[in-house]
VOBA-1610 file (N, C-alpha, C; in pm, whole numbers, padded with zeros to 5 digits, always signed):
BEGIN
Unk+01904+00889+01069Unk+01870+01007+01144Unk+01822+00959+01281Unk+01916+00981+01419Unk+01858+00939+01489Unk+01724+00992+01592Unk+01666+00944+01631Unk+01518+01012+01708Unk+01512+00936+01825Unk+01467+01050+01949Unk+01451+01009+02060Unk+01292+00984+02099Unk+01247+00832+02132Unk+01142+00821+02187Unk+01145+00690+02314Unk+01026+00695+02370Unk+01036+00655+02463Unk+00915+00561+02415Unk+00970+00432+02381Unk+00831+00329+02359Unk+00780+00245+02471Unk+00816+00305+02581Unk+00745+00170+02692Unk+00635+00172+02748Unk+00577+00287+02705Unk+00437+00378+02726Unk+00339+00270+02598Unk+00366+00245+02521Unk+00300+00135+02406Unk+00279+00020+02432Unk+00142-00021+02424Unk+00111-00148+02482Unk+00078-00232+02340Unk+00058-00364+02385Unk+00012-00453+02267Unk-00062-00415+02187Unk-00071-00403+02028Unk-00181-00327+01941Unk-00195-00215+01947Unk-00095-00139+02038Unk-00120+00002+01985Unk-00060+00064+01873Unk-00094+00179+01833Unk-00058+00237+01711Unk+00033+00351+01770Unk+00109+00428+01723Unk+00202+00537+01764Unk+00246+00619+01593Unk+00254+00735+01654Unk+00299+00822+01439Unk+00386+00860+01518Unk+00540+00873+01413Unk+00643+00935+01469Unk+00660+01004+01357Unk+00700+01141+01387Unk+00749+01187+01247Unk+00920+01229+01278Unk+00948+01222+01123Unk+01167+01281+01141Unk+01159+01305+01074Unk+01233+01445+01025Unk+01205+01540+00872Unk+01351+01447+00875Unk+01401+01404+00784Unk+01480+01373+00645Unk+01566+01484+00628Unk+01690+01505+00621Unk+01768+01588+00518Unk+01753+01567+00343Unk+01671+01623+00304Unk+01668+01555+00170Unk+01780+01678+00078Unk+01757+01752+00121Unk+01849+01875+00046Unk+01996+01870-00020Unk+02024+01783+00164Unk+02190+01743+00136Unk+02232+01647+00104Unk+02126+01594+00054Unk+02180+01434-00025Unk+02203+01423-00136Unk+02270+01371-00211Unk+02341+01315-00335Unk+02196+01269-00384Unk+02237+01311-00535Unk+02127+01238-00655Unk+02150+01103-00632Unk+02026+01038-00642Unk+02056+00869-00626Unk+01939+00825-00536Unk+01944+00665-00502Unk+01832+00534-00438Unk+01877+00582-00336Unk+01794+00614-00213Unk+01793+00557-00074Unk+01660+00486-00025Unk+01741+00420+00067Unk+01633+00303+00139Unk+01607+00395+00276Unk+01494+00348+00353Unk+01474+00379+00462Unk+01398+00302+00564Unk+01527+00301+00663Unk+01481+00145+00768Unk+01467+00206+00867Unk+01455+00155+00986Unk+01363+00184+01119Unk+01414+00065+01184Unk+01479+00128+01315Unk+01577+00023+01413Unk+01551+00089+01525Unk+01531+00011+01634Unk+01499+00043+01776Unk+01627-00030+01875Unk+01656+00027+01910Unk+01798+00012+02021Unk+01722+00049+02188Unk+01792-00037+02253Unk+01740-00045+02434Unk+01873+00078+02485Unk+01847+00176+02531Unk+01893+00249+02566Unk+02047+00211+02677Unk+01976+00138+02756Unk+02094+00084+02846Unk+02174+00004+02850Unk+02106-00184+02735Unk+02197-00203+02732Unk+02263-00217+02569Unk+02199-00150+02461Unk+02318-00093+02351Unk+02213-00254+02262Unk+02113-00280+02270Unk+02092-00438+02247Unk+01968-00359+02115Unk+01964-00414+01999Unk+01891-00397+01907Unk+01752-00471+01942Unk+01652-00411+01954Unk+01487-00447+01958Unk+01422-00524+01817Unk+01349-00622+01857Unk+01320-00710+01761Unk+01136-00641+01765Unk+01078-00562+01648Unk+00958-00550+01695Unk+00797-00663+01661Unk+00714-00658+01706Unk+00627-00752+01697Unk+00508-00727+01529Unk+00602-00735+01479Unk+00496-00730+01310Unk+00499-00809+01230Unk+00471-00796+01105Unk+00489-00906+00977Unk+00624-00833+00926Unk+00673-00797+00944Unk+00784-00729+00888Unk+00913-00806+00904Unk+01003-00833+00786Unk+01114-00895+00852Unk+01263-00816+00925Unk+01282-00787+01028Unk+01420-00710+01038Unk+01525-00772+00934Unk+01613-00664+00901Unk+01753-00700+00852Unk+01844-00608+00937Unk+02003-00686+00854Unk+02087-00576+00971Unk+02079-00417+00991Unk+01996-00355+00914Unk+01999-00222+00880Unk+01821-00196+00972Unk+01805-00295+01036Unk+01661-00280+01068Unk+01530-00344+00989Unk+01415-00284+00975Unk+01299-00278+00916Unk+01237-00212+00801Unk+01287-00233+00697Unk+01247-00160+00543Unk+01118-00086+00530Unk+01127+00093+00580Unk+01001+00142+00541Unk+00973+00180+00405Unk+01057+00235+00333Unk+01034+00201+00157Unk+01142+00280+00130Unk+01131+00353+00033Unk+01248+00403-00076Unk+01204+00532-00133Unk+01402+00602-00156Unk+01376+00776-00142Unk+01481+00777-00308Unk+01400+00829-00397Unk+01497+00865-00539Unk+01459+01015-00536Unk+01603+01085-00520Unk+01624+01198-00506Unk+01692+01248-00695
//
């Protein structure tokens, strides 16, 4: 689901809440995962963010949706 924000306003150690309602309605019975990927607007380049978290190709693993 994509979401428009503007993170350059965020400095070191700050905290930020984003919320994105989910289609949960129209989804198929079954596991979903849910990752979190930040893309540079201009040049199309995937953002590496500064946490303990490891990226994968799908992004940053926020947890899991059993519908």
């Amino acid at each position: 689901v994509p979401m428009q924000a503007d993170l350059r306003t965020l400095g070191s150690g700050c905290k930020k809440t984003f919320t994105v309602p989910l289609p949960v309605k129209t989804l198929e019975q079954g596991s979903y995962e849910i990752y979190f990927s930040v893309t540079d607007k201009t040049s199309g380049q995937r953002m590496l963010l500064g946490n303990q978290n490891k990226a994968t190709d799908d992004g940053y693993l926020l947890g899991r949706l059993e519908k």
